[in-house]
C-alpha angles and dihedrals in degrees: 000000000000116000110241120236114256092181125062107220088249085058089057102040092052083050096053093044085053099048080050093045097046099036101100083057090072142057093237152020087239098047081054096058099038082051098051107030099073085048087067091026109253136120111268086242090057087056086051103055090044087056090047098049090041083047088053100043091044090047086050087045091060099041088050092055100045111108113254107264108245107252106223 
């Protein structure tokens, strides 16, 4: 049985720009995210897993779109 999503994609995105925006408020990745997520309604480790996947894809994202090095 498949879990149902609590959280619209719009929800999560917004979450994830929040945790980048307000990061260097706090001392740590982590203290941003158990500071934000009550504030949308999720468990601090939710939030984690969304930045984490957002960090991923946006880390794929930028290795996709680099120029190929010239090999000679």
């Amino acid at each position: 049985m498949k879990k149902s999503n609590k959280f619209s994609p719009e929800v999560r995105e917004r979450a994830v720009r929040m945790v980048q925006e307000h990061r260097g408020e706090y001392p740590s990745l982590w203290a941003a995210i158990e500071s934000i997520a009550p504030k949308i309604g999720c468990v601090p480790q939710t939030l984690n897993e969304w930045v984490k996947r957002a960090t991923r894809s946006t880390t794929a994202y930028a290795k996709a779109s680099r120029p190929a090095r010239p090999s000679g």
